[in-house]
N, C-alpha and C positions, 0 to 999 in steps of 0.2 A: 292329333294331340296325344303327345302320352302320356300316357295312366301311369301315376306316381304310388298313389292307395299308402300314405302313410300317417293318415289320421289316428285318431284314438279309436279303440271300439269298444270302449269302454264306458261310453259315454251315456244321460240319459235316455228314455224314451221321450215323446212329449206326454205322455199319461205320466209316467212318474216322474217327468220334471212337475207340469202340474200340481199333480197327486204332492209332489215334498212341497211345493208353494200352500197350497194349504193348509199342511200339516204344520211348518213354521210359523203361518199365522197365528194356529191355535194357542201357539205358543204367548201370547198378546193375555190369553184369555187369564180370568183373577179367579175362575171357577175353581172352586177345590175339587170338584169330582169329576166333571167331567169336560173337558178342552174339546173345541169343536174349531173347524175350518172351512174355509170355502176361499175358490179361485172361478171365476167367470171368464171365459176363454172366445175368442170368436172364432171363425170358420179360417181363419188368417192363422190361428195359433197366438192370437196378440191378447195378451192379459187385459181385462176388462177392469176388472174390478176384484177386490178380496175384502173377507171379511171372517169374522170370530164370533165367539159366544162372550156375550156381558150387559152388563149392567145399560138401560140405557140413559143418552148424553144427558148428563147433570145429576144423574144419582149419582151420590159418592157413595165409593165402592165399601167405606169403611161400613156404613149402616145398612147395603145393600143386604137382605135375607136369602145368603147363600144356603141354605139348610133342603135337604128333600125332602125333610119329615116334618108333619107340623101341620098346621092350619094354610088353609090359602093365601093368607095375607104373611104368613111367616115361612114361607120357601120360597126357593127363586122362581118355580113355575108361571107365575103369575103376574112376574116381571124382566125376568130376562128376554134377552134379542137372539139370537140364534143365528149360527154364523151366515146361513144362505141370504137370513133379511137384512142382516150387516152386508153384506156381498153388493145386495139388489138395491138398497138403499145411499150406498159410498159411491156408485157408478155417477159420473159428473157430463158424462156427454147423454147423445142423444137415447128416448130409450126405444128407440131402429134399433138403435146398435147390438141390444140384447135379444133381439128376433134370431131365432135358429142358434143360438149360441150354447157353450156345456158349461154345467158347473162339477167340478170335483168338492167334491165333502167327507169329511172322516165317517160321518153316520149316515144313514140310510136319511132322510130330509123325512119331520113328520107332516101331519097333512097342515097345518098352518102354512109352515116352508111349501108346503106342495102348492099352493091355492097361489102364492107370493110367484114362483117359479112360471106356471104356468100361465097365471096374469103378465108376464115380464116379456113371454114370448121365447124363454128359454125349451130347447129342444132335444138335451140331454141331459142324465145324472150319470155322475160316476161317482160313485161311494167306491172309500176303502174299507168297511164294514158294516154288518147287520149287528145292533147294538140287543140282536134277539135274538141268540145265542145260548146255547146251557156252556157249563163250564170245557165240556166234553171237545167243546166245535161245533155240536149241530144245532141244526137250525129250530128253533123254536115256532110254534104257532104267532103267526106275525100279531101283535095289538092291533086292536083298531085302528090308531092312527096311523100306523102302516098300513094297513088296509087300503083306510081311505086316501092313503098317499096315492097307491098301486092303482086305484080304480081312478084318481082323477088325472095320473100318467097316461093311465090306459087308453081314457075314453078319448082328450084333449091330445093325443100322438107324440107325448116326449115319452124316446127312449130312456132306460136306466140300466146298469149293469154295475157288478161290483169288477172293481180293477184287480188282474193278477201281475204283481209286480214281480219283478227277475231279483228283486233281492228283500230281504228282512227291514232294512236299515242304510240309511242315506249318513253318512259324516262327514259333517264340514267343520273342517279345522279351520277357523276364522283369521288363524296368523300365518297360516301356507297360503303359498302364491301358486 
């Protein structure tokens, strides 16, 4: 047969086809500060499930206490969903299917996400960032809940790694073909 080779090569990776599928979900999210994603992948490449950071079903979003300062009952900590449990809980088939599977996420997943992940049977993270960071770029002393994310990856055998992507910025012009 002969070799024609005139594809694109410009095209994505599957980590950063992924990685942008998450990324656009976050896009969903009503959070004023911080937008989160998640894409569930299987060993096929085949999208499982996705999910975002929000209020959950039936809280409207208008009295929902977006604030991070405040009392317990008056910031969102205390009741938003977080994109990996949006992810692990919008999956509609079987949950085999989430055994050995990767999730991509914009943040490092905390150990709630971590406990949900590892119950799921999920066997990778791929973060596009550590949300522990000084302004500089480097890395800060992880929080606990990082911590106990890392130790319950650890001990449980899901890989995690942050993604280097080939480029800044993905743009989809929605009226080009």
């Amino acid at each position: 047969m002969k070799k024609i080779d005139k594809q694109r090569k410009d095209y994505l990776s599957w980590d950063e086809y992924f990685m942008a599928i998450a990324k656009l979900s976050s896009y969903r999210s009503k959070d004023p500060s911080t937008r989160v994603g998640a894409c569930i992948v299987d060993k096929q490449n085949r999208i499982l499930s996705i999910g975002y950071n929000g209020a959950p079903n039936g809280f409207n979003d208008v009295v929902f206490p977006w604030e991070r300062n405040g009392g317990m009952l008056e910031t969102k900590y205390a009741f938003v969903c977080h994109a990996e449990m949006n992810a692990i809980l919008n999956y509609r088939g079987s949950r085999k299917d989430l055994e050995n599977a990767k999730i991509y996420v914009d943040l490092f997943p905390c150990n709630e996400c971590a406990k949900l992940i590892v119950q799921s049977g999920i066997k990778e993270v791929i973060y596009l960032s550590d949300k522990f960071k000084n302004p500089n770029g480097e890395k800060v002393e992880d929080s606990d809940s990082v911590k106990a994310s890392k130790m319950m990856f650890d001990e449980c055998g899901v890989s995690y790694h942050s993604i280097a992507l080939n480029t800044d910025k993905i743009v989809i012009d929605l009226q080009k073909n």
